[in-house]
DSSP file (Angstrom, degrees, kcal/mol; ACC not computed):
  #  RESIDUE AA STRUCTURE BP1 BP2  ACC     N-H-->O    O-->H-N    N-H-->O    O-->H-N    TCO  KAPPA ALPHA  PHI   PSI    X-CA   Y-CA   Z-CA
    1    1 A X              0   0    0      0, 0.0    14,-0.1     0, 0.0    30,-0.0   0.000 360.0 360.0 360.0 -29.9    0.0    0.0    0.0
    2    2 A X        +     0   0    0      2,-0.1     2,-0.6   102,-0.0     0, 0.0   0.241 360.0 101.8 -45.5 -31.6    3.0    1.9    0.7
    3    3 A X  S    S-     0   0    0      1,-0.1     2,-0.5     8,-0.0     8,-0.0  -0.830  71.9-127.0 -98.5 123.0    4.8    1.5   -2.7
    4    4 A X        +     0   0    0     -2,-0.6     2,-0.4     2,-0.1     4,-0.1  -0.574  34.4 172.5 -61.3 126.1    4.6    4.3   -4.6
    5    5 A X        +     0   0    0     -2,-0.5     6,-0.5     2,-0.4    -2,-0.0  -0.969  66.5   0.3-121.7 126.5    3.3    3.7   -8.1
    6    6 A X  S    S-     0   0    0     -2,-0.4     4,-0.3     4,-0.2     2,-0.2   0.106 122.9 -68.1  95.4  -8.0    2.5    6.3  -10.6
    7    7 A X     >  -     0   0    0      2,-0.1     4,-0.8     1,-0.1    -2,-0.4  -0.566  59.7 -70.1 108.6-177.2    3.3    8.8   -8.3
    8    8 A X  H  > S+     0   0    0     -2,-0.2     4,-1.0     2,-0.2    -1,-0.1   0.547 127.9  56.1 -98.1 -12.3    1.9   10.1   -5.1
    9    9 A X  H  > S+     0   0    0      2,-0.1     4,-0.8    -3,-0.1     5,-0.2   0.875 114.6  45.0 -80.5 -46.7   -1.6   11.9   -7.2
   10   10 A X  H >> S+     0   0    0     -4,-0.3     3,-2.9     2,-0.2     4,-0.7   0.862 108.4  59.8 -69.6 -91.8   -2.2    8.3   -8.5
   11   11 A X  H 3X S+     0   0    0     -4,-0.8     4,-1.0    -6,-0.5    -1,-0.2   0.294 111.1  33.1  37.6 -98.5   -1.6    7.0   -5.3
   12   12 A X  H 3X S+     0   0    0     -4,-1.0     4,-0.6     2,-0.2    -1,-0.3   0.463 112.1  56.1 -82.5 -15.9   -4.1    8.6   -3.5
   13   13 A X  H XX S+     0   0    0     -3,-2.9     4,-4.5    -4,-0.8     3,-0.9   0.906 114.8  49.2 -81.3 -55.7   -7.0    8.8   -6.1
   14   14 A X  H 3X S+     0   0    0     -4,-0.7     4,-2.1     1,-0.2    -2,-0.2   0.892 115.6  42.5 -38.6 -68.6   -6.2    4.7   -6.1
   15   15 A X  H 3X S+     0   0    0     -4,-1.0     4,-0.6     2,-0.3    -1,-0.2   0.406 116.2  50.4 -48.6 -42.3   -6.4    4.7   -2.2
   16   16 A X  H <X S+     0   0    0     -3,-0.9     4,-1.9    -4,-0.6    -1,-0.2   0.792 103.9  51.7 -78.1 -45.0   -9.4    6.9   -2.3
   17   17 A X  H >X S+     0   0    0     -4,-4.5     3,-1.7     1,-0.2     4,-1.7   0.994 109.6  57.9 -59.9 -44.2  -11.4    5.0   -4.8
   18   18 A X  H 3X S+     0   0    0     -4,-2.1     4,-3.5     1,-0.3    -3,-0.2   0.749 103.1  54.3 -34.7 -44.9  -10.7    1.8   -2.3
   19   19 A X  H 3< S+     0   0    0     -4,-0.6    -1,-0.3     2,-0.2     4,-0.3   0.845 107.6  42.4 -85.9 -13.1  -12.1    3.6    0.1
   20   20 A X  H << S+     0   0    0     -4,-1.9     3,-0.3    -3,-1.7    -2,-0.2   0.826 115.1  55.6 -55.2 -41.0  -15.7    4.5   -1.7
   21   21 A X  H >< S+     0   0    0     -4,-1.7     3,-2.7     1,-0.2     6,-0.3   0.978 102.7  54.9 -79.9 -57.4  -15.6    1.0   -2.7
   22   22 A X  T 3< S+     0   0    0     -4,-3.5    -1,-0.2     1,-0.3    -2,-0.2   0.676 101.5  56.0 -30.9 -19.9  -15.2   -0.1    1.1
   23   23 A X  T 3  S+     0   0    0     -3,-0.3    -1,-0.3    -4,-0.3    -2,-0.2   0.345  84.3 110.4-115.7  14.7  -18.2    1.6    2.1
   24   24 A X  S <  S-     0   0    0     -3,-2.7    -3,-0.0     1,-0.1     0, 0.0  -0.506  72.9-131.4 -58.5 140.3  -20.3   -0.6   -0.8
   25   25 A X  S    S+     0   0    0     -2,-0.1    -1,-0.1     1,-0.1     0, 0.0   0.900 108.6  58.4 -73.3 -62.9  -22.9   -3.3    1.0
   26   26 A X  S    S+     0   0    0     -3,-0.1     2,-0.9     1,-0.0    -1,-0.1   0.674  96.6  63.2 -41.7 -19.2  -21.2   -5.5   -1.4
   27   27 A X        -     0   0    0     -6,-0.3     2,-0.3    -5,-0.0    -3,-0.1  -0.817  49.2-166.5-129.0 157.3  -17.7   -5.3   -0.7
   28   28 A X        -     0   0    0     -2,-0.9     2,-0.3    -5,-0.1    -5,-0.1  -0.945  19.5-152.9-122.8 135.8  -15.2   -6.2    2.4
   29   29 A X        +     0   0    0     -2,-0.3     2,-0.4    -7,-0.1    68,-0.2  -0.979  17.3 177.9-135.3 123.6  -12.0   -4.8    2.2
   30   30 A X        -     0   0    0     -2,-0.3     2,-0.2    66,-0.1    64,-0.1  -0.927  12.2-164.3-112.0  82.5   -8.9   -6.7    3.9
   31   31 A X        -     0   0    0     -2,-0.4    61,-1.8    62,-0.2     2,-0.8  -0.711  13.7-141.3 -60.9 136.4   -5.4   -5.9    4.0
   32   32 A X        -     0   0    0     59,-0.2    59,-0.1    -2,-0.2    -1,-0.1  -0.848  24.9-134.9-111.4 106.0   -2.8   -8.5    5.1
   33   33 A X    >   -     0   0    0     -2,-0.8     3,-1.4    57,-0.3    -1,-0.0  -0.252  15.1-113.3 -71.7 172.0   -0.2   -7.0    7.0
   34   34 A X  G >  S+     0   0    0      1,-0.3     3,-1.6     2,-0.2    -1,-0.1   0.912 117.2  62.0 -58.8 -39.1    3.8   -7.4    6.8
   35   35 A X  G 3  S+     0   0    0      1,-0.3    -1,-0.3     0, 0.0     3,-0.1   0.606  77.2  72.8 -82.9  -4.7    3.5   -8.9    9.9
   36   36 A X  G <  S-     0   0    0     -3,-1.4    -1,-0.3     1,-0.2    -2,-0.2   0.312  95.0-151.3 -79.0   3.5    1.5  -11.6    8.8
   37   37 A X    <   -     0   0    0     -3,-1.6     2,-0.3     2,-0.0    -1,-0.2  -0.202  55.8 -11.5  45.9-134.2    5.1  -12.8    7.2
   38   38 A X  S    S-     0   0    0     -3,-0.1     2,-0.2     3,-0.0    -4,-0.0  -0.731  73.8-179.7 -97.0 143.0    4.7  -15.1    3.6
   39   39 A X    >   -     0   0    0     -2,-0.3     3,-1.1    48,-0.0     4,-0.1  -0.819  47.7-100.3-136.6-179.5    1.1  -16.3    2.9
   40   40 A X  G >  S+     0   0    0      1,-0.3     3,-0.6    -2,-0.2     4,-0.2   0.559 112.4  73.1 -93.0 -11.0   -0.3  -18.4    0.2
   41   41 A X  G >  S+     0   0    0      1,-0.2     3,-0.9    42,-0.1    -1,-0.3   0.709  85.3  69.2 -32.6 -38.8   -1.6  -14.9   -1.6
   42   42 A X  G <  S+     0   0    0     -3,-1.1    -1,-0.2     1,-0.2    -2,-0.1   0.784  80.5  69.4 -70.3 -33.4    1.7  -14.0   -2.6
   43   43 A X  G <  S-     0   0    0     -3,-0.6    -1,-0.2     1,-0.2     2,-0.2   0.586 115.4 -32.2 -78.2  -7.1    2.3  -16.6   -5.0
   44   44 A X    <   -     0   0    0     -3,-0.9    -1,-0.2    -4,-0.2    20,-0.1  -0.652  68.3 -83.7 157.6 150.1   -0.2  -15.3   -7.8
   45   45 A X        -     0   0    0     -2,-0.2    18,-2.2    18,-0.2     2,-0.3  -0.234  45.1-178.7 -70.3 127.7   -4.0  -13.4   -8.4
   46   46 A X  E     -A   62   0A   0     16,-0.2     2,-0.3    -2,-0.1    16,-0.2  -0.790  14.1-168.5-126.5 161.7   -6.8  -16.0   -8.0
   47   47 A X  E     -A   61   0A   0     14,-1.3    14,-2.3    -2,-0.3     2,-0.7  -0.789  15.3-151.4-155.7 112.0  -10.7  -14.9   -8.5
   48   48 A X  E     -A   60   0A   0     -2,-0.3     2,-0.6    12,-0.3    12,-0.2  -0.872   9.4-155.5 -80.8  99.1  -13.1  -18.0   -7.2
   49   49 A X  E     -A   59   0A   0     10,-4.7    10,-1.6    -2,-0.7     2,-0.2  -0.795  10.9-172.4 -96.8 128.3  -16.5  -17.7   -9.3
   50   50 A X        -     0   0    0     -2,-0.6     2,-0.4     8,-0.2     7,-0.1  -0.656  15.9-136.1-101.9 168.9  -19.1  -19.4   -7.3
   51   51 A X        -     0   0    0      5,-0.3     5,-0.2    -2,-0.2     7,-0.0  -0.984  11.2-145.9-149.9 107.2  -22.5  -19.8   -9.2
   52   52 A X  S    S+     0   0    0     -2,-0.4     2,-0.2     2,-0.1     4,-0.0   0.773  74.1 103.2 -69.7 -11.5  -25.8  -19.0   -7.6
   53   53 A X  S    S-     0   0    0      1,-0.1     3,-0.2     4,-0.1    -2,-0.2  -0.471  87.2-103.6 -57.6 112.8  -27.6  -22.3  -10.0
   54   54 A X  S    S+     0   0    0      1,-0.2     3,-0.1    -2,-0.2    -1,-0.1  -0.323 110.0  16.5 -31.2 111.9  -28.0  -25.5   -7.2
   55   55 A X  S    S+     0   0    0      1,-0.3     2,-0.7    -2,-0.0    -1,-0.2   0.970  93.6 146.8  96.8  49.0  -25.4  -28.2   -7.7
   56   56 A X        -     0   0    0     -5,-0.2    -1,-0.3    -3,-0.2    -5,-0.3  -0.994  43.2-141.4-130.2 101.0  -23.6  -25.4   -9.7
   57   57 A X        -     0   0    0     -2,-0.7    -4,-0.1    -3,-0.1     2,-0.1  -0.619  18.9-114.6 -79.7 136.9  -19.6  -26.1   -9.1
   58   58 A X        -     0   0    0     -2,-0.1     2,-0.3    -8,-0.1    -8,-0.2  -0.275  27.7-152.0 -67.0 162.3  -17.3  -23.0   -8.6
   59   59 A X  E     -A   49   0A   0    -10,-1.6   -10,-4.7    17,-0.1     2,-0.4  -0.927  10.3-134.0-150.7 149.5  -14.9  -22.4  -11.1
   60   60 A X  E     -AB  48  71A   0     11,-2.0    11,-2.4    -2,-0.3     2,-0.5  -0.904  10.5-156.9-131.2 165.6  -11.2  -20.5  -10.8
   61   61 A X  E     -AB  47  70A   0    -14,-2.3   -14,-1.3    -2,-0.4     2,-0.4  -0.992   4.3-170.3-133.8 121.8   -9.0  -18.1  -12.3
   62   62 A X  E     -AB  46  69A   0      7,-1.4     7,-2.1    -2,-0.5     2,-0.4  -0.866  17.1-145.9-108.0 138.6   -5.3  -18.0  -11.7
   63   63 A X  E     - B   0  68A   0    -18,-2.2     2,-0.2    -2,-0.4     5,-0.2  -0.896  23.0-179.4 -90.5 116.3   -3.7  -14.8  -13.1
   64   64 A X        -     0   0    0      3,-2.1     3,-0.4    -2,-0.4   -20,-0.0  -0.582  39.7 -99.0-104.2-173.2   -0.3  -15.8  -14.3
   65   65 A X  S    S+     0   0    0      1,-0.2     3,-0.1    -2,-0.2   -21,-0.0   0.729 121.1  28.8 -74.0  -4.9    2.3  -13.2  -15.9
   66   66 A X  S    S-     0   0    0      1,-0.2     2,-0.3     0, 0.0    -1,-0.2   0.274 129.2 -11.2-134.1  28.0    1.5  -14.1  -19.0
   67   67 A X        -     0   0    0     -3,-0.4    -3,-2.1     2,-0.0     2,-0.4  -0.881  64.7-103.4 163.5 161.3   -2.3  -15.4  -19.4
   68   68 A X  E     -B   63   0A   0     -2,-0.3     2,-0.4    -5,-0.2    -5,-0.2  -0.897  28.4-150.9-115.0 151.8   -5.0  -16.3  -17.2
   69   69 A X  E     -B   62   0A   0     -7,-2.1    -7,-1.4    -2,-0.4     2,-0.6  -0.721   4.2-155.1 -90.9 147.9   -6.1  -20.1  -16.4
   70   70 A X  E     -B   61   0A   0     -2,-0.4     2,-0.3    -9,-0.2    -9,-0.3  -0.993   5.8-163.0-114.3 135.2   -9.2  -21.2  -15.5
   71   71 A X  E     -B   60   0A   0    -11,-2.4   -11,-2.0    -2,-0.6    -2,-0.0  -0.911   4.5-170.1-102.6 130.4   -9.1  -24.4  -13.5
   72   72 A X        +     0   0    0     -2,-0.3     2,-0.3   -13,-0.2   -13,-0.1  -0.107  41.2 117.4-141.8  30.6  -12.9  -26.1  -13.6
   73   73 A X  S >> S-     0   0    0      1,-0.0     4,-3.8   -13,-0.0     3,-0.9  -0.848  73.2-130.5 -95.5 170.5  -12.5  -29.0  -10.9
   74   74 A X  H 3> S+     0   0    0     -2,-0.3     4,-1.5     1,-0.3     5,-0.1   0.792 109.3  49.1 -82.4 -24.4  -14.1  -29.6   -8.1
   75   75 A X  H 3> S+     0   0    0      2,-0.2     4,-1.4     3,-0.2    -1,-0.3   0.764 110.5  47.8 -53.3 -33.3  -10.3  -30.1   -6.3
   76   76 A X  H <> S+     0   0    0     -3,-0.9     4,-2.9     2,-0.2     5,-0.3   0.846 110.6  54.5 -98.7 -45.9   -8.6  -27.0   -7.7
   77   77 A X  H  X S+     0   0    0     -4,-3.8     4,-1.3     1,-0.2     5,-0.3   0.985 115.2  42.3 -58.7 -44.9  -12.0  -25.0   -6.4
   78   78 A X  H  X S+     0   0    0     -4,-1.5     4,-2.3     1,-0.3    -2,-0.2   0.891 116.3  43.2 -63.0 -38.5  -11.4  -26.5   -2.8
   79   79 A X  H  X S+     0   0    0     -4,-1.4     4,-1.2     2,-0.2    -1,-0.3   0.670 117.1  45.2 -91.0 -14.4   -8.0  -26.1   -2.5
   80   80 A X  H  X S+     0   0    0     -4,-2.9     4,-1.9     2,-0.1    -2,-0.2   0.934 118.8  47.2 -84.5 -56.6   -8.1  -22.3   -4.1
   81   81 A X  H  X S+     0   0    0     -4,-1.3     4,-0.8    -5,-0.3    -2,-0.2   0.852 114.2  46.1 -17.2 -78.6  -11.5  -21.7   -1.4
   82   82 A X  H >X S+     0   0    0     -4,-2.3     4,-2.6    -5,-0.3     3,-1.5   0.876 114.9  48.0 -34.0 -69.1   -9.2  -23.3    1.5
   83   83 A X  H 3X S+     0   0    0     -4,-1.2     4,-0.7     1,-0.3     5,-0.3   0.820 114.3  47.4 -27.1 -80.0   -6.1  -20.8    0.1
   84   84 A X  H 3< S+     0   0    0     -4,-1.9    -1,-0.3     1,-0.2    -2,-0.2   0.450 108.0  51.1 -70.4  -2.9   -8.5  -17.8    0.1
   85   85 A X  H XX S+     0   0    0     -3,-1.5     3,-3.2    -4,-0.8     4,-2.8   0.783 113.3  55.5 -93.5 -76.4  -10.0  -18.6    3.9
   86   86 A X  H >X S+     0   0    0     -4,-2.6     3,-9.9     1,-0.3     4,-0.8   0.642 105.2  45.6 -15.4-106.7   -6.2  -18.6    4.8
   87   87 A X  H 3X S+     0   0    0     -4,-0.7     4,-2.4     1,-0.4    -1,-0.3   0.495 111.1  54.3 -36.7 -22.4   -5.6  -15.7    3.6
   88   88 A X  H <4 S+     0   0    0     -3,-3.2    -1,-0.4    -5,-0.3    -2,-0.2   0.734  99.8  58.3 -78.8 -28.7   -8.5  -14.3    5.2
   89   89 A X  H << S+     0   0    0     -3,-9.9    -2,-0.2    -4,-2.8    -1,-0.2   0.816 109.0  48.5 -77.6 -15.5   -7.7  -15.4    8.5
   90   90 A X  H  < S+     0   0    0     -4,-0.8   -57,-0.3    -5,-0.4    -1,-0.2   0.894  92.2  97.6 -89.4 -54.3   -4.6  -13.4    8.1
   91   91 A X  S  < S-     0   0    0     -4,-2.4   -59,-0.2    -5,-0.2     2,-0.1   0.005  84.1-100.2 -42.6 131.9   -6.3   -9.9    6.7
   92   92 A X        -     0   0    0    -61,-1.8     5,-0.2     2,-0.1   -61,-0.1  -0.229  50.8 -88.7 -21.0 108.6   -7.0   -7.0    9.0
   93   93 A X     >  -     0   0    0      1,-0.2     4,-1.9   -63,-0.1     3,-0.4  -0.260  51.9-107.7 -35.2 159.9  -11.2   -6.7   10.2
   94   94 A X  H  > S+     0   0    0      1,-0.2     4,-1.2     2,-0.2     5,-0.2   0.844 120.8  67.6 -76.8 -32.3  -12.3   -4.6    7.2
   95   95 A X  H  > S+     0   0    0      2,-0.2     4,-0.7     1,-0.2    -1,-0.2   0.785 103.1  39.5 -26.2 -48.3  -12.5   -1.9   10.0
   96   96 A X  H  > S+     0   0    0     -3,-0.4     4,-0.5     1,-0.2    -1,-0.2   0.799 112.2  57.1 -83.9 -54.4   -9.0   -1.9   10.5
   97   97 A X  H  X S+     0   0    0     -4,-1.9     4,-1.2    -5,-0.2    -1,-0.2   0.615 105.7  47.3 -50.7 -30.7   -8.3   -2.1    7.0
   98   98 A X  H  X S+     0   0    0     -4,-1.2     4,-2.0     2,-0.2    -2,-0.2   0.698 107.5  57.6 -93.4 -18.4  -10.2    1.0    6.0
   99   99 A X  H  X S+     0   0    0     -4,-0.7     4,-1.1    -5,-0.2    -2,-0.2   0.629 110.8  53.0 -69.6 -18.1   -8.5    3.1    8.9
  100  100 A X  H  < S+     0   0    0     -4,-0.5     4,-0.3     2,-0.2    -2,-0.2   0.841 104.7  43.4 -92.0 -36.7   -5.4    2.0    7.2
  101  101 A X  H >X S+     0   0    0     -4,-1.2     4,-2.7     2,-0.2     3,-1.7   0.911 111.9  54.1 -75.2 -34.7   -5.7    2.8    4.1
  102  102 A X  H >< S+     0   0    0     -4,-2.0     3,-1.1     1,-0.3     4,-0.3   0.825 109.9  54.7 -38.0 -79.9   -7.2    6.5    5.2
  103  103 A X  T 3< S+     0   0    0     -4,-1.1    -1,-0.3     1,-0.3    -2,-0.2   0.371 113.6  44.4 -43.4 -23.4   -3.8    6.7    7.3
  104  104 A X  T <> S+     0   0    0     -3,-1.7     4,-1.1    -4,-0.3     3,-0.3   0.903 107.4  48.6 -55.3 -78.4   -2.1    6.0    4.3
  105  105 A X  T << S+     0   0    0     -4,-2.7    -2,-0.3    -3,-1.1    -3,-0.1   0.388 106.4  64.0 -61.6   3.4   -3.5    8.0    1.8
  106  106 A X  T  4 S+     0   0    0     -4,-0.3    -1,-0.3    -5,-0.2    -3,-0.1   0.264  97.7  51.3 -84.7 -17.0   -3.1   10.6    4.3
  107  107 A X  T  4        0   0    0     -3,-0.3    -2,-0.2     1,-0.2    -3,-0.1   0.933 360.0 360.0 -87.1 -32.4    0.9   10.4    4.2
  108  108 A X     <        0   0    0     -4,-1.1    -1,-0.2   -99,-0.0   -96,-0.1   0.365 360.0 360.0 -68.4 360.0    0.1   10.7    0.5
């Protein structure tokens, strides 16, 4: 959150929208602090689409650097779901998380 990119106006327009989007019904916003050391996030961009049709199996997308996968078994959705509960347990309450980015975007 911390590394500047684009400069310190992009920055904080980034940082700002985050926080508009945080105050959305729809959306929870988590940060995983340093202190939270290496977690299983780190290693590449996942999006789990779950499907509101009964008996409807989730399907995933791994972001690599050069293309995205989609994985469409019912093992690679449990073990990216597990990953993404991890990763959750690790994140900041979205409280915490939105005081954090303000307090950022305030060094900005």
């Amino acid at each position: 959150m911390r590394q500047l990119v684009g400069g310190r106006d992009v920055m904080r327009a980034q940082l700002e929208h985050l926080l508009e989007a945080a105050h959305l019904p729809n959306v929870r916003v988590q940060l995983v602090p340093f202190i939270a050391g290496a977690h299983p996030g780190m290693t590449c961009a996942f999006t789990v689409v779950s499907f509101a049709e009964p008996g409807a199996l989730d399907v995933v997308q791994v972001d690599t650097s050069s293309t995205k996968v989609w994985l469409e078994s019912e093992t690679d959705a449990a073990h990216h779901n597990a990953t993404f509960d991890r990763i959750t347990r690790l994140g900041l309450a979205h409280s915490n998380s939105v005081r954090l980015i303000d307090s950022i975007r305030k060094e900005m």
